[in-house]
C-alpha positions as CSV (number, residue, x, y, z in Angstrom):
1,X,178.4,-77.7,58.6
2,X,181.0,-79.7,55.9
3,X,184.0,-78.3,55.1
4,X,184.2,-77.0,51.4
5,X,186.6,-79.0,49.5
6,X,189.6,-78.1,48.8
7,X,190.6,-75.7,45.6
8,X,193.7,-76.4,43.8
9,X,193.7,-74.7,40.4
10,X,196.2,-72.9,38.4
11,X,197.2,-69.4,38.6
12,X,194.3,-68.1,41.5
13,X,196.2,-65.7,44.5
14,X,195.6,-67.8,47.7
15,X,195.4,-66.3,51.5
16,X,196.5,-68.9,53.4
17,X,196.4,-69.1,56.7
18,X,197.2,-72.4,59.4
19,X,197.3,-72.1,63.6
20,X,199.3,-74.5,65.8
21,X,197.2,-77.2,68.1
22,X,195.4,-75.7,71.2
23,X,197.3,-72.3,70.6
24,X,200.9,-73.8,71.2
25,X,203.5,-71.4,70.2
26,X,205.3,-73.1,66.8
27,X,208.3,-70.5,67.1
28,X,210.4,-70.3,69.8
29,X,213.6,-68.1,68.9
30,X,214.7,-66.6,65.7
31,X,216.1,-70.2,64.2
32,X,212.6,-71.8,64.3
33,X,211.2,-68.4,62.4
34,X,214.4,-68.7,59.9
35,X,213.8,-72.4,59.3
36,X,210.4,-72.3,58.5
37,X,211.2,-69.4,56.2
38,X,214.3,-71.5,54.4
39,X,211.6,-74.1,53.6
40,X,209.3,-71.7,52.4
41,X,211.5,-70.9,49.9
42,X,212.5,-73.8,49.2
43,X,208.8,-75.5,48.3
44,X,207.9,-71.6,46.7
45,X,210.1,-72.4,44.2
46,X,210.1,-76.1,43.4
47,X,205.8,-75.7,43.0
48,X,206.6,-72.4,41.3
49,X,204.8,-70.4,43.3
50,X,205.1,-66.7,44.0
51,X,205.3,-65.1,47.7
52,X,204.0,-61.9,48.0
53,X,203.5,-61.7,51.9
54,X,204.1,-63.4,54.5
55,X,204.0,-63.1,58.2
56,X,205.0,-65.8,60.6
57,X,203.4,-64.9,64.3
58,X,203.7,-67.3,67.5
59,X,201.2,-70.0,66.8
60,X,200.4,-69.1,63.3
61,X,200.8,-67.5,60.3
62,X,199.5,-65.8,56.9
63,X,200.9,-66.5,53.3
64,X,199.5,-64.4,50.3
65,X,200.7,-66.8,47.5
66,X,200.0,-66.7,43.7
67,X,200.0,-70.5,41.8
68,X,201.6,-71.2,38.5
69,X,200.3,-73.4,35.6
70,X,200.4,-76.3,37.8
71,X,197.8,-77.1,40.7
72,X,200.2,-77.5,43.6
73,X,198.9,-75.5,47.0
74,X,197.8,-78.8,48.7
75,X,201.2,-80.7,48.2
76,X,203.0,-77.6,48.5
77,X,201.5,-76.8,52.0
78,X,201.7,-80.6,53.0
79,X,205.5,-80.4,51.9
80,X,206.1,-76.9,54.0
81,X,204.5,-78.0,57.3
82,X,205.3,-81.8,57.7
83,X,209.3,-80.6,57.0
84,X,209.1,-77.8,59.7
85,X,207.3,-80.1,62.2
86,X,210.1,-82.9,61.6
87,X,212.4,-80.1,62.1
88,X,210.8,-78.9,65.4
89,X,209.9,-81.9,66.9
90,X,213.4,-82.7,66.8
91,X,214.9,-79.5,68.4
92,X,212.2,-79.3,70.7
93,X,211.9,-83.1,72.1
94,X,208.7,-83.4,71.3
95,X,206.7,-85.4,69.0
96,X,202.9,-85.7,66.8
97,X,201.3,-82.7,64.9
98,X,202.1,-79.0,64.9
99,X,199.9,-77.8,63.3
100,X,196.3,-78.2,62.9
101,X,195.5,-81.2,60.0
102,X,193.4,-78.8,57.9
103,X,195.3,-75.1,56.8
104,X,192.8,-72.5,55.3
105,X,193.2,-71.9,51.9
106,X,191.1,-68.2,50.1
107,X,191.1,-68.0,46.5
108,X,191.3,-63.6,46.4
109,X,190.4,-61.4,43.9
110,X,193.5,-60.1,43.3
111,X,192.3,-56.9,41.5
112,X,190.1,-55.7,44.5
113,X,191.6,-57.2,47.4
114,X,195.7,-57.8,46.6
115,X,196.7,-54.4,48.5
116,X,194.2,-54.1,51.4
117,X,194.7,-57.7,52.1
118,X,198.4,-57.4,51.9
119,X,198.1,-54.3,54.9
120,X,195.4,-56.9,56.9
121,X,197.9,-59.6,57.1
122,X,201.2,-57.1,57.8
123,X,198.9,-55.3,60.6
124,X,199.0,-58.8,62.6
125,X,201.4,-58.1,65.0
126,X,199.4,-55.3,66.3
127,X,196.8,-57.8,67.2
128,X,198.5,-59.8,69.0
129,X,197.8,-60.1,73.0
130,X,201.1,-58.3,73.4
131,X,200.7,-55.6,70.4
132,X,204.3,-55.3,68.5
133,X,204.9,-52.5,65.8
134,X,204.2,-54.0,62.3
135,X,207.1,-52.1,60.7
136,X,209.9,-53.6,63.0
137,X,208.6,-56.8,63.2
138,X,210.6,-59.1,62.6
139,X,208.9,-61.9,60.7
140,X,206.9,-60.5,58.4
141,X,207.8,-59.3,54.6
142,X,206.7,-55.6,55.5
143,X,210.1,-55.0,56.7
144,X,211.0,-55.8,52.8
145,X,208.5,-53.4,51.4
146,X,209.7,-50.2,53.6
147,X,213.4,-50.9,53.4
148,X,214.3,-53.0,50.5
149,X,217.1,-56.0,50.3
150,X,213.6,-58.8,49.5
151,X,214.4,-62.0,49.7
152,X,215.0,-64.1,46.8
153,X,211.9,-65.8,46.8
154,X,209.5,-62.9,48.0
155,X,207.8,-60.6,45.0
156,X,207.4,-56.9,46.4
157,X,207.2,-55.3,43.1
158,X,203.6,-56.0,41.7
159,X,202.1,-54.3,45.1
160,X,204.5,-51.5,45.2
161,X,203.8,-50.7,41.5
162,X,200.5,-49.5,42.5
163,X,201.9,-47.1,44.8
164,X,204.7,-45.9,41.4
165,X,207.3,-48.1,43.4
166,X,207.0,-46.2,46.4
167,X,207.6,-47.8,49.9
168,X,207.0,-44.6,51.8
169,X,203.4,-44.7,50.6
170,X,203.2,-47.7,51.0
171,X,204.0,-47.3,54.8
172,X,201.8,-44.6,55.0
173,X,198.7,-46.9,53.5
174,X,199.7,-49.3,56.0
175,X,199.6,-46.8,59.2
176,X,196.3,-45.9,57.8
177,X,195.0,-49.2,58.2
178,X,196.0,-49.4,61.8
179,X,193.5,-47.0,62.4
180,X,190.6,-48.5,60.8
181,X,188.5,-51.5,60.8
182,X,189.7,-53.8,57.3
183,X,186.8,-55.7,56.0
184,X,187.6,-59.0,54.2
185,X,184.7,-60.1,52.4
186,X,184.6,-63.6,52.7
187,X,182.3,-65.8,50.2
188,X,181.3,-69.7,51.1
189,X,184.4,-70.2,53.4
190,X,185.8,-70.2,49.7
191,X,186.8,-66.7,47.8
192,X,187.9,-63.3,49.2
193,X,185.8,-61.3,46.6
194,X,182.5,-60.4,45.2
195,X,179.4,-62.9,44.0
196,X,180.5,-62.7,40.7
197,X,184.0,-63.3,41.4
198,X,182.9,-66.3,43.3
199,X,180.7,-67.7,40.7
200,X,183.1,-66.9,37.7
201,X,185.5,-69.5,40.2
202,X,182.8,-72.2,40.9
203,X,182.2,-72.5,36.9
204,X,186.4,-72.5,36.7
205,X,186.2,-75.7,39.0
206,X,183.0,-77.3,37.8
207,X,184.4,-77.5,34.1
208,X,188.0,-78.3,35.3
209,X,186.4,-81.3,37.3
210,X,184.6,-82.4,34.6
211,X,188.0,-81.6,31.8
212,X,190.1,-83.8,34.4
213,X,187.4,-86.8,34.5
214,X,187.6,-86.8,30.5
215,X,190.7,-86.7,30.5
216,X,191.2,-89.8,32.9
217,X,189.1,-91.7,31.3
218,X,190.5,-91.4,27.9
219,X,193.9,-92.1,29.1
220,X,192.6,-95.2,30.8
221,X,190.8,-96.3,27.5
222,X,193.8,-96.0,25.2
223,X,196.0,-97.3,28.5
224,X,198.6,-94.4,27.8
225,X,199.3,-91.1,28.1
226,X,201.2,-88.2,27.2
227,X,204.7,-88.1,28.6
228,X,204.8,-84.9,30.8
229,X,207.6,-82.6,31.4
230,X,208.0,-83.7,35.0
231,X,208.1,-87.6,33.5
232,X,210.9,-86.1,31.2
233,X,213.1,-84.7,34.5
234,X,212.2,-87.9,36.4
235,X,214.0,-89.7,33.8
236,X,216.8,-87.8,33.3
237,X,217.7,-87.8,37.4
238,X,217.1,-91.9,36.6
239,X,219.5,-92.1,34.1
240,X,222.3,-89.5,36.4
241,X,222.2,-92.1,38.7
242,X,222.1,-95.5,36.8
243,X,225.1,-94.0,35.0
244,X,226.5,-93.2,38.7
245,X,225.7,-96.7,39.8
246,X,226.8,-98.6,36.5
247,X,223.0,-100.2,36.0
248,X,220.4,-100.0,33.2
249,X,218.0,-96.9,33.8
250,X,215.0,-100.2,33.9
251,X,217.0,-101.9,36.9
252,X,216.1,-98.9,39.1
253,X,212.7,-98.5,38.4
254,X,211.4,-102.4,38.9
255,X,211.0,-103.1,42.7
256,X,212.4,-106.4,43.6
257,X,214.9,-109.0,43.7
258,X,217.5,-106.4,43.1
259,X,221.3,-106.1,43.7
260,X,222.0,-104.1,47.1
261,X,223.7,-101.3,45.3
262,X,220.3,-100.8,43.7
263,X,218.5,-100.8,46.3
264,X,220.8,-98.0,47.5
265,X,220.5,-96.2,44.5
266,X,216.8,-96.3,45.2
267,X,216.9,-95.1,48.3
268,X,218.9,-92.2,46.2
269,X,216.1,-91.5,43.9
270,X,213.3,-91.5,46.2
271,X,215.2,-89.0,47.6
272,X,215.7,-86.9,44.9
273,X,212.5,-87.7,43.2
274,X,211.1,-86.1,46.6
275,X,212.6,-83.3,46.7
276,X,213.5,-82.0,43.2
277,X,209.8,-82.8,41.8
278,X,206.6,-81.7,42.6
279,X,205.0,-85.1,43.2
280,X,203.5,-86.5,45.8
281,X,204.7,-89.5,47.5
282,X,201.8,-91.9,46.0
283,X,203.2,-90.7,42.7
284,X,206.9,-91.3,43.4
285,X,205.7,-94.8,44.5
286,X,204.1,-95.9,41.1
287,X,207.0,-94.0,39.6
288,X,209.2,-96.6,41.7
289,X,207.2,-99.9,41.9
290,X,206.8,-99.2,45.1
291,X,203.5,-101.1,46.9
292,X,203.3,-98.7,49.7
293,X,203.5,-94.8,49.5
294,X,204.8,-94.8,52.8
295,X,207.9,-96.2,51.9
296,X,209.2,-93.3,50.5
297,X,209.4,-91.5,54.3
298,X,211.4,-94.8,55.1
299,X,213.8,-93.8,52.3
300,X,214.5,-90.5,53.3
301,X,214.8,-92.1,57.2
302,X,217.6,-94.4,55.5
303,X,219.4,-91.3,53.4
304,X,219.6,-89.2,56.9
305,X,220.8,-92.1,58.8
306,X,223.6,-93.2,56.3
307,X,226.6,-90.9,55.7
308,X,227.6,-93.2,52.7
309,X,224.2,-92.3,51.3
310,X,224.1,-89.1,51.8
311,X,227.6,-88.4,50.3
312,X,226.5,-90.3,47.2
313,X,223.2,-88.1,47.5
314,X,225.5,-84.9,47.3
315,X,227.2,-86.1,44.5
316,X,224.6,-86.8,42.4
317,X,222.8,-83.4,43.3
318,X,226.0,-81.6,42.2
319,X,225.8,-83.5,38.6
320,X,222.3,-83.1,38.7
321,X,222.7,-79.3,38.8
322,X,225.0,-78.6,36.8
């Protein structure tokens, strides 16, 4: 049977959900948990995406996630695993995929299914071959809801507020779960909901298909578009670090037969264009003038490698921020 394709639409509350290659454990102490969570904040907020549970078990793991106005889950998961598998394969001596290629994506129906789903994917641990107590387990964001102190990135309040706030029933809704059988209703591989839900969703991506194939073609028949917002930030990290590097804003974005302080300050904005913008690398590429996508992964190679770079990279950041 195919796969479904992919949805990536605005504003839908995803369960995601992605296991490690022939059952491999992809956390083996508390720094490999805590990394994967710093870059889960970290891509959270740059795709402006809200975290309402999470829970991080051997050799996978569960995100309930809510999207913004922008369509981002695909680059934002791409962006979350490839950086903790870099990141692993290096502490770990090991090398290849983590992960399995394809994570699983549900759009829910977050009216019906954002609190019973929230207790399914808390209850994990107690599934696991060697059972561990959900409410002192250690990484997952039930800890959060019974005690307090969330995380910056991890929204607790719109599931409390339909207990009036209250984590101790909360914990008691939880218990009760532990105790029963949680049914998931699962619709074409696709939508944790009802049929109506599911065909309300379909229609949603049938006309934004057909609004985005429009829409290319009118862009391509006038040959320009719209400056976006994200265009507007591109330029202005351009123009931070032309003025840095004493070169027109242009100079930086042509390709070749440039000076080798440009093409260091390249290396510089692939960089930051990478990690400060939701794009994906083909993007930053066209952005750049660049022929191959791939390049970009040799830019952030070179920035790692070069302490010169990556000082310049620091600096740049701190003006960038301010």
């Amino acid at each position: 049977m195919a796969r479904p394709k992919r949805i990536d639409l605005p504003f839908p509350l995803y369960h995601v959900m992605s296991r490690t290659i022939s059952g491999q454990n992809a956390f083996k102490g508390s720094r490999d948990y805590q990394k994967f969570l710093y870059y889960l904040e970290k891509y959270a907020s740059l795709f402006n995406f809200r975290v309402h549970v999470f829970c991080l078990l051997p050799n996978h793991f569960h995100l309930l996630v809510e999207s913004g106005k922008m369509a981002f889950l695909s680059e934002l998961m791409r962006r979350l695993l490839t950086a903790y598998t870099v990141y692993f394969n290096r502490k770990h001596a090991r090398h290849g995929h983590l992960f399995q290629r394809r994570f699983k994506s549900l759009i829910v129906h977050k009216a019906n299914y954002l609190i019973p789903l929230s207790s399914y994917i808390h209850l994990n641990p107690s599934r696991l071959k060697k059972p561990r107590d959900p409410e002192t387990y250690q990484w997952s964001s039930l800890q959060y809801y019974l005690k307090g102190g969330e995380l910056p990135y991890l929204h607790t309040g719109e599931i409390l507020g339909w207990f009036q706030g209250g984590r101790r029933e909360y914990s008691r809704f939880v218990k009760e779960g532990m105790d029963e059988d949680i049914k998931i209703s699962i619709i074409k591989q696709r939508f944790v909901g009802n049929d109506a839900f599911a065909k309300r969703w379909s229609r949603r991506l049938a006309y934004r298909k057909k609004q985005g194939e429009s829409s290319a073609a009118a862009k391509r028949k006038i040959g320009m578009g719209s400056e976006t917002e994200l265009e507007k930030q591109a330029k202005a990290i351009v123009r931070v670090l032309a003025s840095e590097y004493g070169c027109d804003p242009n100079t930086l974005l042509r390709g070749r037969g440039q000076k080798r302080s440009v093409g260091k300050a390249r290396t510089i904005l692939a960089n930051l264009l990478r990690d400060y913008l939701p794009w994906s690398c083909r993007e930053i590429a066209r952005y750049m003038n660049l022929k191959d996508y791939t390049t970009i992964y040799h830019h952030q190679e070179k920035l790692r490698e070069n302490k010169n770079l990556s000082a310049v990279y620091k600096k740049i950041l701190g003006q960038w921020n301010r």
